[in-house]
MARTOR-718774 format. One line per 4 residues: number of its first residue (from 1); for each residue z, x, y of N, C-alpha, C, O, CB. Coordinates in nm, 2 decimals. Glycine has a CB too. Layout:
! residues N
NUM = Z X Y Z X Y Z X Y Z X Y Z X Y ~ ...
//
This chain:
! residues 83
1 = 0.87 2.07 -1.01 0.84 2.19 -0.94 0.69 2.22 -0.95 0.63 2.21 -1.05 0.93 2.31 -0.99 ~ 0.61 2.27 -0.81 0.50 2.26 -0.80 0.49 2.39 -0.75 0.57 2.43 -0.67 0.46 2.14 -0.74 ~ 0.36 2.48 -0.80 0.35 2.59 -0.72 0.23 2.60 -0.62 0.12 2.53 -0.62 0.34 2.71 -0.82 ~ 0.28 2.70 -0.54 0.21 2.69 -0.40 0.05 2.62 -0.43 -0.02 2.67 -0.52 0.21 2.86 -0.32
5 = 0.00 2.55 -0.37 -0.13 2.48 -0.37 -0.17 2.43 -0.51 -0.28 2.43 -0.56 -0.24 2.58 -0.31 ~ -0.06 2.38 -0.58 -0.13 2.31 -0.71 -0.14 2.18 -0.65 -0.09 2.15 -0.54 -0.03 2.31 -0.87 ~ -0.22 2.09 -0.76 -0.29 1.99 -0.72 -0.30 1.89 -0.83 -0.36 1.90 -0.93 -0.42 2.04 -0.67 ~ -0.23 1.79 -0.80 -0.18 1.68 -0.93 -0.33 1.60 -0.91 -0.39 1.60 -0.80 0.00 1.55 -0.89
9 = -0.39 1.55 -1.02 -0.52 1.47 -1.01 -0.47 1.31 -0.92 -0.37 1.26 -0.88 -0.60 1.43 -1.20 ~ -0.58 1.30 -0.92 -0.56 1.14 -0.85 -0.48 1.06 -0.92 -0.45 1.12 -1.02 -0.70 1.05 -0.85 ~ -0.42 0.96 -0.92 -0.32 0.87 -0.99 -0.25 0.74 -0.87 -0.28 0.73 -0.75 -0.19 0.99 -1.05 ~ -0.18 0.69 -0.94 -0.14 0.52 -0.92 -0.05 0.52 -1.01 -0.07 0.60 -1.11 -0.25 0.39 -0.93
13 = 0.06 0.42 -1.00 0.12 0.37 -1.08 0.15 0.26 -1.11 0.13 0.16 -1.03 0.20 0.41 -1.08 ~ 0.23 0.24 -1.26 0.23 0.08 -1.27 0.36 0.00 -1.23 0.40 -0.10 -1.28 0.21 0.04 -1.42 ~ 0.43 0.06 -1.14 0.57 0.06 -1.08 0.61 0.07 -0.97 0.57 0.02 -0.87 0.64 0.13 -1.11 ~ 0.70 0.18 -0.99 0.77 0.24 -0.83 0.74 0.39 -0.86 0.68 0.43 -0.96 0.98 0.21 -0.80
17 = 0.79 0.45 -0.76 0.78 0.59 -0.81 0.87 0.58 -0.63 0.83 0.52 -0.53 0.58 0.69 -0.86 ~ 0.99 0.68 -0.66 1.02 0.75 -0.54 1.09 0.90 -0.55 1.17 0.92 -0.64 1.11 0.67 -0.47 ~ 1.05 0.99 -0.46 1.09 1.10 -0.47 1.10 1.15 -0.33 1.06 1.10 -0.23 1.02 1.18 -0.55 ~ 1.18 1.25 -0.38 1.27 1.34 -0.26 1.27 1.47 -0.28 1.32 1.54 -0.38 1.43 1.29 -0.25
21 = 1.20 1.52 -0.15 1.14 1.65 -0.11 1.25 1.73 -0.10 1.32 1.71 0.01 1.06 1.64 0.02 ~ 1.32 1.84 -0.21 1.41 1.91 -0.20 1.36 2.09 -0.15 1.46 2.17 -0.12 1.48 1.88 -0.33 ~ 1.24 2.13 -0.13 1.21 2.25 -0.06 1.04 2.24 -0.09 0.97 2.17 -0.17 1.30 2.40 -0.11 ~ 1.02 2.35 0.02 0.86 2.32 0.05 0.83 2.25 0.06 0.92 2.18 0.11 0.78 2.35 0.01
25 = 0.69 2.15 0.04 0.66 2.03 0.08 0.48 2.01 0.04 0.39 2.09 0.02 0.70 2.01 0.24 ~ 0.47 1.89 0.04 0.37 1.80 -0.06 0.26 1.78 0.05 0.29 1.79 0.17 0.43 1.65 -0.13 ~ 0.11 1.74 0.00 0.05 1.68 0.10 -0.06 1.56 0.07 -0.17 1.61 0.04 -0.01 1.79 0.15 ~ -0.06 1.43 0.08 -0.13 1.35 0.03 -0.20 1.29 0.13 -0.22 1.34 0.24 -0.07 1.27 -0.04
29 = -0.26 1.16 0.07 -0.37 1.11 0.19 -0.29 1.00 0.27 -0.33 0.91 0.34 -0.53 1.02 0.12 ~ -0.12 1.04 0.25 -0.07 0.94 0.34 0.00 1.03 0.46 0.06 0.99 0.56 0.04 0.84 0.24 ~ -0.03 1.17 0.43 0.01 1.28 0.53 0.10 1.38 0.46 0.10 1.40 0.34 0.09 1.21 0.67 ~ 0.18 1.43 0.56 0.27 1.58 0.50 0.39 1.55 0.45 0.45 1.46 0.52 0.31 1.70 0.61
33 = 0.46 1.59 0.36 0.59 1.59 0.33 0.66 1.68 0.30 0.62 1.77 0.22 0.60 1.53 0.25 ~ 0.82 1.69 0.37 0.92 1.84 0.40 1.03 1.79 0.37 1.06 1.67 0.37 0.93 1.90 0.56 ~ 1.11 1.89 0.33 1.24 1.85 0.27 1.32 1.75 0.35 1.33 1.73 0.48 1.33 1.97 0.26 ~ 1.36 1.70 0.27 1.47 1.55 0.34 1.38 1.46 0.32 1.45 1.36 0.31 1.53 1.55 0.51
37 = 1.25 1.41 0.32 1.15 1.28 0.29 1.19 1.24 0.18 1.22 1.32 0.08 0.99 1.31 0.28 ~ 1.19 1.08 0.19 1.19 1.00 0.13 1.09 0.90 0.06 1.08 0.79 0.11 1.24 0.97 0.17 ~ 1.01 0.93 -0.07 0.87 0.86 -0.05 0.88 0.77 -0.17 0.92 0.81 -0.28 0.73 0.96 -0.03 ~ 0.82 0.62 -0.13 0.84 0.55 -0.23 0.73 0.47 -0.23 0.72 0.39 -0.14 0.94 0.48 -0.23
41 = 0.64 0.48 -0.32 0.48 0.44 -0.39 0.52 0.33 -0.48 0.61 0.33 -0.56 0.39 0.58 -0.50 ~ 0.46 0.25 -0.46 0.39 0.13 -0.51 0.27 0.11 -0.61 0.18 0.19 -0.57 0.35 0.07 -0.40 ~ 0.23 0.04 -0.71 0.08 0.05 -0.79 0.00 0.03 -0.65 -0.06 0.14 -0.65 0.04 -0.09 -0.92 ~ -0.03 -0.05 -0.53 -0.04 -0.01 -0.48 -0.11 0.08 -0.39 -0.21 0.08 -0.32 0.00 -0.01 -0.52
45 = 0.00 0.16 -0.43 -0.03 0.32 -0.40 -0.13 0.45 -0.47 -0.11 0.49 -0.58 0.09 0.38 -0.40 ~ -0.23 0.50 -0.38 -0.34 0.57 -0.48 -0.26 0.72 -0.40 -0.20 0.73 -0.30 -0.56 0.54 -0.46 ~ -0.30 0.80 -0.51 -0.29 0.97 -0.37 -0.32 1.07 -0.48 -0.35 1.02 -0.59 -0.07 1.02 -0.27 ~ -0.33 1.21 -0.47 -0.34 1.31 -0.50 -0.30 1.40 -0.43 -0.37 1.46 -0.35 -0.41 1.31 -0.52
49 = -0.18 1.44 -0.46 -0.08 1.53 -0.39 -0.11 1.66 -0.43 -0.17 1.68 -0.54 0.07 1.51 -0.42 ~ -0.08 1.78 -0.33 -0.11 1.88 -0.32 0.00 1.98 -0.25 0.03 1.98 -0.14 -0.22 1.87 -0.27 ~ 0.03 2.06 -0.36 0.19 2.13 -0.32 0.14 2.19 -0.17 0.03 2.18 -0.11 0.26 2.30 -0.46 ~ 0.28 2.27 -0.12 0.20 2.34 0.04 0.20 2.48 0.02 0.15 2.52 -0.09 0.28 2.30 0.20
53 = 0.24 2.56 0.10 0.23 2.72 0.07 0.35 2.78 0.00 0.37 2.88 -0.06 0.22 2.82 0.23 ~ 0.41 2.70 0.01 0.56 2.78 -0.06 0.57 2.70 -0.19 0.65 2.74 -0.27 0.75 2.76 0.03 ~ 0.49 2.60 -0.22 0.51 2.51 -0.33 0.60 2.43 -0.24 0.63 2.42 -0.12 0.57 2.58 -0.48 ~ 0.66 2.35 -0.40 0.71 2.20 -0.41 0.81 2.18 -0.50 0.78 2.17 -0.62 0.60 2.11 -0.45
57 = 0.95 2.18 -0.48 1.03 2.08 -0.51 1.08 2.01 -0.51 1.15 2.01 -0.41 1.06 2.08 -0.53 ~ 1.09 1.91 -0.58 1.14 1.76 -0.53 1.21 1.66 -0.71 1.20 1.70 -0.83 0.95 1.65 -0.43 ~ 1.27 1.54 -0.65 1.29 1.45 -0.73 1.18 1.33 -0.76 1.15 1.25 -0.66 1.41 1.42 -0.69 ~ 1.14 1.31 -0.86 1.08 1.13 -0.88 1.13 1.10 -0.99 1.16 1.17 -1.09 0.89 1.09 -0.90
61 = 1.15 0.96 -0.96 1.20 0.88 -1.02 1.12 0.77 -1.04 1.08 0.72 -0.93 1.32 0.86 -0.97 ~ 1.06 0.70 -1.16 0.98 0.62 -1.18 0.99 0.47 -1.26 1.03 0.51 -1.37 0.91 0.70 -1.22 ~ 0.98 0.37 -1.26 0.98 0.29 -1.38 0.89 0.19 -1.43 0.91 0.07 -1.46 1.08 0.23 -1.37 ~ 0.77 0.30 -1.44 0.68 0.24 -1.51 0.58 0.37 -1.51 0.59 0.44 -1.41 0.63 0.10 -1.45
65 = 0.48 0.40 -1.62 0.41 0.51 -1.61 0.33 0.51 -1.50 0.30 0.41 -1.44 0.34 0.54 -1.71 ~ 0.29 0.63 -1.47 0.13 0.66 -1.42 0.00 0.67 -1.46 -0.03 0.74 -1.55 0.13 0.76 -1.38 ~ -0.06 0.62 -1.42 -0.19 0.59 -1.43 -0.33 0.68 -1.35 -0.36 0.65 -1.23 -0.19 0.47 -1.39 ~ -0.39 0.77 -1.42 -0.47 0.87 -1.37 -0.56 0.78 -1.33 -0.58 0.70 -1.42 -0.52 0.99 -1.45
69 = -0.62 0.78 -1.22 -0.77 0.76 -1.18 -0.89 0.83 -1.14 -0.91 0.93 -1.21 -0.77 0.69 -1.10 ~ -0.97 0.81 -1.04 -1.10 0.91 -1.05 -1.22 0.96 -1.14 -1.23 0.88 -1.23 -1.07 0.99 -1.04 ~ -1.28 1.02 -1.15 -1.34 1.09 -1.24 -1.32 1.12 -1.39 -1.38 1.06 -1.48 -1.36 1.18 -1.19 ~ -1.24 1.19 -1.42 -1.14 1.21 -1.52 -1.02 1.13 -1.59 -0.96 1.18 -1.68 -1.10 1.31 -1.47
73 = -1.00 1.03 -1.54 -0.86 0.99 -1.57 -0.88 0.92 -1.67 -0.78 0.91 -1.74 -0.77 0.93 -1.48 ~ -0.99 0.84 -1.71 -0.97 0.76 -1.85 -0.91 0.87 -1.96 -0.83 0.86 -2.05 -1.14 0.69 -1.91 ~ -0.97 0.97 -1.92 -0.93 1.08 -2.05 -0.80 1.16 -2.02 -0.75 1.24 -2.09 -1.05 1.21 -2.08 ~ -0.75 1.12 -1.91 -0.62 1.19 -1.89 -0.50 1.05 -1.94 -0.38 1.08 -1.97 -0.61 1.25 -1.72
77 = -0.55 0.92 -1.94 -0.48 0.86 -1.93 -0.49 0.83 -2.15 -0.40 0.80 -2.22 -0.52 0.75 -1.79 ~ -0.60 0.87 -2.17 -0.63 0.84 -2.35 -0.52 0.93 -2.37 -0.43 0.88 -2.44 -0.80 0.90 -2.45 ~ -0.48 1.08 -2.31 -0.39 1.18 -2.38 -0.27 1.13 -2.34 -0.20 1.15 -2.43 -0.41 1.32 -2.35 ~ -0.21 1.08 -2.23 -0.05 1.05 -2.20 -0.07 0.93 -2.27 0.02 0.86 -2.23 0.01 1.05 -2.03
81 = -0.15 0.86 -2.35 -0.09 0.74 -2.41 -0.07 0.63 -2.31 0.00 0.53 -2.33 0.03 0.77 -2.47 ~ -0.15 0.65 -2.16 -0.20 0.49 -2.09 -0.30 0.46 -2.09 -0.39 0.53 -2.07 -0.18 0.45 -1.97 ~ -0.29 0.29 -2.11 -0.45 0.26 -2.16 -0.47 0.19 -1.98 -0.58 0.15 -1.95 -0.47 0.11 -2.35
//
């Protein structure tokens, strides 16, 4: 659950990652997402999602961590324990 306009940092993963938009909706650099979307990321896959006005709930399901990138992420990735 994501509140209205929060903003997950940049990231990738070392897997799959799929989730399903159960109210409000997400916004990445692959476009908009609304309840009933199906989205399934690849390593891959780069993005930085961004809840919408009502926020964000949804399901992911992953099987393999995430990996912060950008500016910041070596040190986001030293604290979740990915190297």
């Amino acid at each position: 659950k994501f509140e209205a306009g929060a903003k997950i940092p940049s990231h990738t993963h070392k897997g799959n990652e799929f989730t399903v938009i159960l109210e409000g909706s997400y916004s990445d650099e692959m476009g908009d997402f609304v309840p009933g979307d199906f989205i399934h990321l690849t390593e891959n896959h780069h993005h930085k999602p961004v809840a919408g006005d009502k926020g964000c709930v949804c399901i992911a399901v992953t099987d393999a961590p995430m990996q912060f990138t950008g500016p910041i992420g070596p040190i986001l990735n030293y604290f979740t324990g990915v190297a």
